[in-house]
C-alpha positions in Angstrom: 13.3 11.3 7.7 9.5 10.2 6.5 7.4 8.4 9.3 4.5 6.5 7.7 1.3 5.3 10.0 -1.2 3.1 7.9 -4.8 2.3 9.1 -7.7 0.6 7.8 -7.3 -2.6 7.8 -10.0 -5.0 9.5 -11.8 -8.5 8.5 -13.9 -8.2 6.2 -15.8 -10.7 3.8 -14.9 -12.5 0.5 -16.0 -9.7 -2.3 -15.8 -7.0 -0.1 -14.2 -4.0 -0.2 -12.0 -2.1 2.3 -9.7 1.4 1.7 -5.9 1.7 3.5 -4.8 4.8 4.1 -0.8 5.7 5.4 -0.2 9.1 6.6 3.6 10.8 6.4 4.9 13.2 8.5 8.1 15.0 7.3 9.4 16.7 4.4 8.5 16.4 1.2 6.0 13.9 1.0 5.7 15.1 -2.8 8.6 14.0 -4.2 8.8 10.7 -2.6 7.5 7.2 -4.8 4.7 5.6 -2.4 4.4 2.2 -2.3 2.2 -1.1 -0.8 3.3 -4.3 0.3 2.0 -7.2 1.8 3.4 -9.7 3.8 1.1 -13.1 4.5 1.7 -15.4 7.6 4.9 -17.6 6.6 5.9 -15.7 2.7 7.8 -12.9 2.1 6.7 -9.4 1.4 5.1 -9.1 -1.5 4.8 -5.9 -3.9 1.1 -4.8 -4.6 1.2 -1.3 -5.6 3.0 2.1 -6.2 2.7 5.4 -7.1 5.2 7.7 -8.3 5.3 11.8 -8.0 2.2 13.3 -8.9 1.0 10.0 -10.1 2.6 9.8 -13.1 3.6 6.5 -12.9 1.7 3.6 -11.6 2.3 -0.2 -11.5 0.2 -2.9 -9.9 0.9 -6.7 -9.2 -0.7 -8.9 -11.5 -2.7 -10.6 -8.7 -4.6 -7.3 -7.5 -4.8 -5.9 -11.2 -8.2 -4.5 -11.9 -9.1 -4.9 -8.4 -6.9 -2.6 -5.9 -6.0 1.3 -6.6 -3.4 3.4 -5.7 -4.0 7.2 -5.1 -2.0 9.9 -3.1 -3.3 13.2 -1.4 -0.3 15.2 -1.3 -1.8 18.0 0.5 -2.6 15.9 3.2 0.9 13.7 3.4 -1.7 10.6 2.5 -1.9 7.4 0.4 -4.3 5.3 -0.3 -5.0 1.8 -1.3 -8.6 1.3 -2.2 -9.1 -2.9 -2.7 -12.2 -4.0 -3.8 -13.6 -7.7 -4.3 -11.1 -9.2 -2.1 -10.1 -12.5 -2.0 -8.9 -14.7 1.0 -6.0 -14.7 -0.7 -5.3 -11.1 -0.1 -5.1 -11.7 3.6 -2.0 -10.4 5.2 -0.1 -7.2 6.7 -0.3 -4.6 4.5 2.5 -1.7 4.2 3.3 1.4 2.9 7.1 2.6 2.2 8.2 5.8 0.9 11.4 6.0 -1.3 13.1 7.7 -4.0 13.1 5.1 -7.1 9.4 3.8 -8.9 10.0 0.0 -8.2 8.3 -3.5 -7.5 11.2 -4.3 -5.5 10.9 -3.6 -1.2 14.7 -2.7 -1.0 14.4 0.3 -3.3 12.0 1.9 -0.6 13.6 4.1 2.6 10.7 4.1 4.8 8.0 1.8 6.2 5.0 1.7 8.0 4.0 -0.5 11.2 1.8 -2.3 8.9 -2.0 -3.1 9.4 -3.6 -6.6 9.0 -6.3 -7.4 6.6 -8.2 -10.3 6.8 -11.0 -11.3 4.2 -13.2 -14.6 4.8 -14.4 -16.9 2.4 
């Protein structure tokens, strides 16, 4: 069992930059694929990112491509999602999910976080 707990969301201006971080408590944090979604007010949850074990493997969504990383800490259970020059477009509930299989696709991943909202103004 993985328990994932993201935070750093917030509002934030057009351009702007802002880092998510999801923390995991359990076993083997190491071998799990990490992943970030994003779910906007009335659309479905969206891939954005993920991260496989030891980072071999990394994918992005076309739309945050240049703009968003992904990077995990493994000694301290953590994953990041640094987005820079965000758009208002990028507004929405970010979350992280832990799972077994690198995939763009939400119901390959086991775990999920609470989520945490990001909001960027024009």
């Amino acid at each position: 069992q993985v328990q994932l707990v993201e935070s750093g969301g917030g509002l934030v201006q057009a351009l702007g930059s802002l880092r998510l971080s999801c923390v995991a408590s359990g076993r083997s944090f190491s071998s799990y694929v990490l992943g970030w979604f994003r779910q906007a007010p009335g659309k479905e949850r969206e891939f954005v990112a993920t991260i496989s074990w030891r980072a071999v493997s990394i994918y992005y969504a076309d739309s945050v491509k240049g703009r968003f990383t992904i990077s995990r800490d493994d000694a301290k259970n953590t994953v990041y999602l640094q987005m820079n020059f965000l758009k208002p477009e990028d507004t929405a509930v970010y979350f992280c999910a832990a799972g077994s299989l690198i995939s763009n696709s939400d119901t390959k991943y086991d775990y999920w976080g609470q989520g945490t909202q990001v909001t960027v103004s024009s």
